[in-house]
C-alpha positions in Angstrom: -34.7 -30.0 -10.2 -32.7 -31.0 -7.3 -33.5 -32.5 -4.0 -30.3 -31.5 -1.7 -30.8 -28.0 0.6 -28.5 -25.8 -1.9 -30.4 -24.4 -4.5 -28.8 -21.5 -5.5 -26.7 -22.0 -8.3 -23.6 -19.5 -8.4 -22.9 -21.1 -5.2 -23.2 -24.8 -6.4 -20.9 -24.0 -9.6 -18.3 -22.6 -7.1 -18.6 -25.3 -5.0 -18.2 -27.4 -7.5 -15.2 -26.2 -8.7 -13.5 -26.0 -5.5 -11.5 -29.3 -4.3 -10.2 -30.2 -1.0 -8.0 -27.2 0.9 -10.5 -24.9 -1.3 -11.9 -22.3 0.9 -15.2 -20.7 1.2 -16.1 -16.9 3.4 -19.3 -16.6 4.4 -19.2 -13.0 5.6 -20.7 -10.6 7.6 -22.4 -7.3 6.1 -19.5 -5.0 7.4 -16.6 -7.3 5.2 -15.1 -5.5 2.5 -16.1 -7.9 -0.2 -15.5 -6.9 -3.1 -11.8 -5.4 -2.7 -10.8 -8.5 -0.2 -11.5 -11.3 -2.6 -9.5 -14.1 -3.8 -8.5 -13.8 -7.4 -10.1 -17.1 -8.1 -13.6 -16.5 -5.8 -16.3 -16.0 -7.1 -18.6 -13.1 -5.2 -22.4 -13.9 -4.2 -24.3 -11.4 -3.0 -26.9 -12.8 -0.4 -27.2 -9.3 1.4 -31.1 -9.0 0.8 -31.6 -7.0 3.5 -29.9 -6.4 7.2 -30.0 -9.4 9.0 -31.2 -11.6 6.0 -30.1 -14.0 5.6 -27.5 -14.7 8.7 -24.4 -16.1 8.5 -25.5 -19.2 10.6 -27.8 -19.8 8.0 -25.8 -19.8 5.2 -23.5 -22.2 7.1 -26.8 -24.6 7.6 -26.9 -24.7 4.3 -23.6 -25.5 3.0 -22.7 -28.4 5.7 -25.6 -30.3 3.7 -23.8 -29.9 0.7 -19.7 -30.1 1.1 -17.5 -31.9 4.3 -15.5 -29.2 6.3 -12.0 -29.7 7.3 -11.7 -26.6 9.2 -13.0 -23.2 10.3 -11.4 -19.6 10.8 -12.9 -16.8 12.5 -11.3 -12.9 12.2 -10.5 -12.8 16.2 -12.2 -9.9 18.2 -10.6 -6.8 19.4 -10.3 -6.4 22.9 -9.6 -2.8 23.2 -11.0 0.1 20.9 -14.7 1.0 19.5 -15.2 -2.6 18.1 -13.5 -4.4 21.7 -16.0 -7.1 23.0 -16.0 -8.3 26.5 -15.9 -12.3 25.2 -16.2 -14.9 22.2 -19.1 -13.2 19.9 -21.9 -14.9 20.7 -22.6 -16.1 16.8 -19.3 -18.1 17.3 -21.6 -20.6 19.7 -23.4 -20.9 17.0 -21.5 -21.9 14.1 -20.3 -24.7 17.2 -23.8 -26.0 17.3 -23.4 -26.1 13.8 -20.4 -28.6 13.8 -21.7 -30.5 16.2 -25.0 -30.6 14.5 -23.0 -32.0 11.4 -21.4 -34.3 13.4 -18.4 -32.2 12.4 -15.2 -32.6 15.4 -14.5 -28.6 14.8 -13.5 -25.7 16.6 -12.8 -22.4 15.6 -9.4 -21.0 14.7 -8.8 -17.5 15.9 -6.6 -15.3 13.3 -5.5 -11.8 13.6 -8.1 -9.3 11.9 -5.7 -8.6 9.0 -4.2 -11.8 8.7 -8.1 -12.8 8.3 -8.3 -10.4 5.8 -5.4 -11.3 3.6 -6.6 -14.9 3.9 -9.7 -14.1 2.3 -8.1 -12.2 -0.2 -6.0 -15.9 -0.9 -6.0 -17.8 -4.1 -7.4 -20.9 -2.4 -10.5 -18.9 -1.7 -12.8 -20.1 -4.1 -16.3 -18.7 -3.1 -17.4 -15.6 -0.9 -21.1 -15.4 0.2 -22.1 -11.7 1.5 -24.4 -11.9 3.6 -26.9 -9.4 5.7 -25.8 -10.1 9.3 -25.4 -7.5 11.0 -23.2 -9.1 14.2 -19.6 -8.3 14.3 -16.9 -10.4 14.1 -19.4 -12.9 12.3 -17.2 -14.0 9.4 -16.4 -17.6 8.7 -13.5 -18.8 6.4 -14.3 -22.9 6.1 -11.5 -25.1 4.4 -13.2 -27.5 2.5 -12.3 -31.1 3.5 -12.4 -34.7 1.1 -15.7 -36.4 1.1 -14.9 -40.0 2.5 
């Protein structure tokens, strides 16, 4: 039995053998998953249902149980069918997060693609699907050392 928040045990083994510079996605429902994975990630599928669970929640979750270094978001479009007017609005979130967590973070924008082929990286050693169904809600965390 354990007593920490994370319960769910393909994600505590990955965790587990991830080490400092490891990264963890916690995507959206529209990410291509399973043919933008690391070699050495390991794939849980959280996607119960749209909108369950979010990927603020998942992030709840895993700031009890590892120390972040850093954070990645895939930036938005500005022009196109996807184009938003301004920072998604989940990206406040995953702030309120950090700062929640005591965590001195803030969000590094990378080039859709460039997102894409770092999630696809070696040093990705965990990718949780979600269900959320807001754009532009992925989140590539680097873990960081526990002090």
């Amino acid at each position: 039995m354990l007593k920490s928040r994370l319960l769910h045990p393909q994600i505590t083994a990955a965790l587990a053998r991830g080490g400092h510079s490891s990264k963890v996605l916690i995507s959206d429902g529209n990410f291509p998953h399973w043919t933008r994975r690391g070699p050495n990630a390991e794939v849980v599928y959280l996607n119960l249902a749209p909108g369950k669970p979010t990927v603020t929640e998942v992030l709840q979750t895993l700031l009890t149980a590892i120390p972040v270094e850093a954070a990645e978001v895939m930036d938005y479009a500005r022009t196109g069918p996807y184009a938003l007017p301004a920072d998604p609005e989940i990206w406040a979130e995953f702030r309120k997060e950090f700062k929640s967590a005591k965590l001195k973070l803030d969000l590094t924008k990378v080039e859709r693609f460039n997102f894409y082929d770092l999630a696809a990286s070696p040093d990705v050693c965990l990718t949780i699907a979600t269900g959320e169904q807001r754009i532009y809600a992925n989140l590539l965390l680097t873990i960081g050392v526990v002090k």
